[in-house]
MARKERO-518731 format. One line per 5 residues: number of its first residue (from 1); their letters; for each residue x, y, z of N, C-alpha, C. Coordinates in steps of 0.1 Angstrom, whole numbers, plus 5000, padded with zeros to 4 digits. Layout:
NUM = A = X Y Z X Y Z X Y Z  ...
# end
This chain:
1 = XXXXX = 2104 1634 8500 2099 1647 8504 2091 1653 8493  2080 1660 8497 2072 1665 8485 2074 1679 8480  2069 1683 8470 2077 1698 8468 2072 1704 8476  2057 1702 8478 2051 1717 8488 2064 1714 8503  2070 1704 8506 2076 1704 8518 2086 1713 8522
6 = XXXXX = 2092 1706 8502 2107 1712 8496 2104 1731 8500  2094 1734 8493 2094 1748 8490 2094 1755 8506  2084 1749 8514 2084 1749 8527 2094 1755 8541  2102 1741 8536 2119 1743 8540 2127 1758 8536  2124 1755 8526 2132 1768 8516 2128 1778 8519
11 = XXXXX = 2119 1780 8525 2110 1794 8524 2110 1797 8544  2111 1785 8551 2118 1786 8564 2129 1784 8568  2142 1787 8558 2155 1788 8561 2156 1805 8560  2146 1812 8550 2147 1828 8543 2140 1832 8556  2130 1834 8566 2127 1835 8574 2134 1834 8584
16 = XXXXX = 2141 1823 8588 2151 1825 8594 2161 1829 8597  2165 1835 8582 2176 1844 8580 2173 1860 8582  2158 1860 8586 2157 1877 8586 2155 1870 8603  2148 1863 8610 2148 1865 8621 2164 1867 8631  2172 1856 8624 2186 1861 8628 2195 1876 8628
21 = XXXXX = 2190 1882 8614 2192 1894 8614 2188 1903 8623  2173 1903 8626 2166 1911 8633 2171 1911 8650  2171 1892 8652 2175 1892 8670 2191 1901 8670  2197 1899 8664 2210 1899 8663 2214 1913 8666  2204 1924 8655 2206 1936 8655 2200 1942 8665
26 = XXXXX = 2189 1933 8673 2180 1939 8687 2191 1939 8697  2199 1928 8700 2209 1928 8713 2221 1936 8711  2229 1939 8697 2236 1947 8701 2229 1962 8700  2216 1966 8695 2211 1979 8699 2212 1980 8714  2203 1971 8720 2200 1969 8731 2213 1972 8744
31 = XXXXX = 2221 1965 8739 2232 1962 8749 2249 1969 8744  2246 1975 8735 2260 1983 8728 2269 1972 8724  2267 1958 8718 2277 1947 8722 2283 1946 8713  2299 1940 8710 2308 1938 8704 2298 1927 8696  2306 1926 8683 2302 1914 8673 2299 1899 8682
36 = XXXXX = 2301 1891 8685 2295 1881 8689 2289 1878 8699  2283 1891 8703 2273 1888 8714 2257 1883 8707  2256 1893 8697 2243 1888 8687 2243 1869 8683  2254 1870 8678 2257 1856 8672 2252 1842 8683  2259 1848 8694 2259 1842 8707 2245 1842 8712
41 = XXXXX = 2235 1850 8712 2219 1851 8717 2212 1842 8705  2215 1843 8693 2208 1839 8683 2215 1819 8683  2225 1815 8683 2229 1803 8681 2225 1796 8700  2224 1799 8707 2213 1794 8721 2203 1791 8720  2195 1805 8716 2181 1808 8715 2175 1797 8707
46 = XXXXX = 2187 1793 8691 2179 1784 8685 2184 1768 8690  2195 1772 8697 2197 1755 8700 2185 1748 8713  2181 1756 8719 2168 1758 8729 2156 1752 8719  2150 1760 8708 2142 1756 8701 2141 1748 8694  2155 1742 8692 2156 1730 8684 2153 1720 8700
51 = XXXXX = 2162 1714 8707 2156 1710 8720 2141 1711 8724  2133 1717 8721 2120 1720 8722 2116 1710 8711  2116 1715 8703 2112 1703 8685 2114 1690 8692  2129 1687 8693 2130 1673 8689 2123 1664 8704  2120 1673 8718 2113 1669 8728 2094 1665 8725
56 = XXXXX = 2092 1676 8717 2078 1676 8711 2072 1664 8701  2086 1664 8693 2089 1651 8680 2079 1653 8674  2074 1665 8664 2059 1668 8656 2063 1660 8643  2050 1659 8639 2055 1646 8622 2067 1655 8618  2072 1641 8607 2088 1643 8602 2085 1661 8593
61 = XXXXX = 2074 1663 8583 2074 1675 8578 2074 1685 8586  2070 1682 8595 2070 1698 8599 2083 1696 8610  2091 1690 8614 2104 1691 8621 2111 1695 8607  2115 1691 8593 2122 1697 8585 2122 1712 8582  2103 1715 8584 2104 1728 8577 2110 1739 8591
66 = XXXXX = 2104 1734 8602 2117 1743 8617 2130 1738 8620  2130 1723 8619 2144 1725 8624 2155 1723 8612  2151 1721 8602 2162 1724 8592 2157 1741 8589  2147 1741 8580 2146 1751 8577 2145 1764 8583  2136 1767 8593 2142 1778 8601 2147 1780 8609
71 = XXXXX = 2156 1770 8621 2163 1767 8627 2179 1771 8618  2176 1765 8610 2190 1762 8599 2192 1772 8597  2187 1783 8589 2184 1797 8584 2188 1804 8598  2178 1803 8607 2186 1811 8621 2197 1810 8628  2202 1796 8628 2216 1796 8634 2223 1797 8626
76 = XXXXX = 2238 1801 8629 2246 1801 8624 2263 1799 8630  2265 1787 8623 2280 1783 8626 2290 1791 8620  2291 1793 8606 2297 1804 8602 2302 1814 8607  2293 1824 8614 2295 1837 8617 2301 1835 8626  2294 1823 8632 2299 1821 8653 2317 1819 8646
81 = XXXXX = 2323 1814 8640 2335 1810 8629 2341 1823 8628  2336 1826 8621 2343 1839 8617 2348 1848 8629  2335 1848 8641 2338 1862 8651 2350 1853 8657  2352 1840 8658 2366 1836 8667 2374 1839 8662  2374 1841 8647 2392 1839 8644 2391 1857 8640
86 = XXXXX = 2379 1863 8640 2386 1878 8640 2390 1883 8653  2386 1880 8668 2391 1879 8680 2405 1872 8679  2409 1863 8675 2420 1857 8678 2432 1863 8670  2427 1870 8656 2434 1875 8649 2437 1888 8658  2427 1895 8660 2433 1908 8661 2439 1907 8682
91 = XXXXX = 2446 1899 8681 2450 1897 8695 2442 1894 8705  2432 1891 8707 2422 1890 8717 2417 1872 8719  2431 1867 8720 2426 1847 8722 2421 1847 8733  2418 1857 8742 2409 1847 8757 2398 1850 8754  2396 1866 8742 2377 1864 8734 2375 1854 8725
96 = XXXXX = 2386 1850 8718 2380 1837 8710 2378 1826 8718  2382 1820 8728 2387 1808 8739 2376 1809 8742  2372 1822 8747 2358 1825 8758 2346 1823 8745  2347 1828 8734 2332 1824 8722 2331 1810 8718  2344 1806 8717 2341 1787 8715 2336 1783 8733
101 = XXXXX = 2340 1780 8736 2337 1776 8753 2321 1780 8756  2320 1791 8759 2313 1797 8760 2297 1793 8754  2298 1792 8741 2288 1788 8733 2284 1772 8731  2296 1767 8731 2294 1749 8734 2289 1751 8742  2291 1748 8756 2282 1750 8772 2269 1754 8769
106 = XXXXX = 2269 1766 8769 2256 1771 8768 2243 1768 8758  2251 1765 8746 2244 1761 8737 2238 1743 8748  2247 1738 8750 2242 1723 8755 2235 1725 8759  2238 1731 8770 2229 1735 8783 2212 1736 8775  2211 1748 8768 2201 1750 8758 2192 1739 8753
111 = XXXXX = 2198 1731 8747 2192 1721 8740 2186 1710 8750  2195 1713 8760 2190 1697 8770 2177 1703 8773  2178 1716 8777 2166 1727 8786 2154 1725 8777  2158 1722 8764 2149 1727 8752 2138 1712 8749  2150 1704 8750 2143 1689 8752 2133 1684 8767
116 = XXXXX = 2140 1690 8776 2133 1688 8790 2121 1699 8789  2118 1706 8786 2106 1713 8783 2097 1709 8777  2100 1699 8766 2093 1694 8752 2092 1683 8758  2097 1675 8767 2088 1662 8774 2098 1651 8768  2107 1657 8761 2117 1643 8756 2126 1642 8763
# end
């Protein structure tokens, strides 16, 4: 991989870390929503656009700098992580049950949709 790629990547993971910020903060403005509702729009939305990518299959550089780099930067497993076990911590296991469940599914669903759009 060449540096302009490298820097590329790197520079489409920081992008995608303000785009996740921004969706995240538009739906709970939007919708008054508990912590993982954002998480939950933003980790679809990009499993969708990854399903898009890999249906499209654009040369290998430019799948690294979207689907690692701002894909990677936009999703986030972590957070989706954390919001389950602060649900399950503070008593609320059929919201943690329901954010894992919930997000697998949908996320799949996503990606197939994302691929079947993209012609793959």
């Amino acid at each position: 991989m060449s540096a302009a790629t490298t820097l590329a990547v790197a520079a489409g993971g920081g992008l995608g870390a303000l785009l996740r910020l921004l969706v995240g903060r538009a739906v709970v403005g939007r919708f008054g929503a508990p912590i993982a509702r954002g998480t939950f729009v933003v980790n679809v939305t990009g499993a969708f656009v990854l399903g898009l990518l890999t249906g499209l299959a654009p040369a290998r550089d430019l799948t690294l700098i979207l689907g690692t780099g701002l894909l990677g930067g936009y999703t986030t497993f972590s957070t989706w992580m954390f919001e389950t076990d602060r649900f399950a911590g503070e008593g609320a296991g059929r919201a943690a049950a329901w954010n894992v469940a919930g997000s697998l599914g949908v996320g799949l669903l996503a990606i197939w949709l994302g691929r079947a759009v993209g012609g793959g």
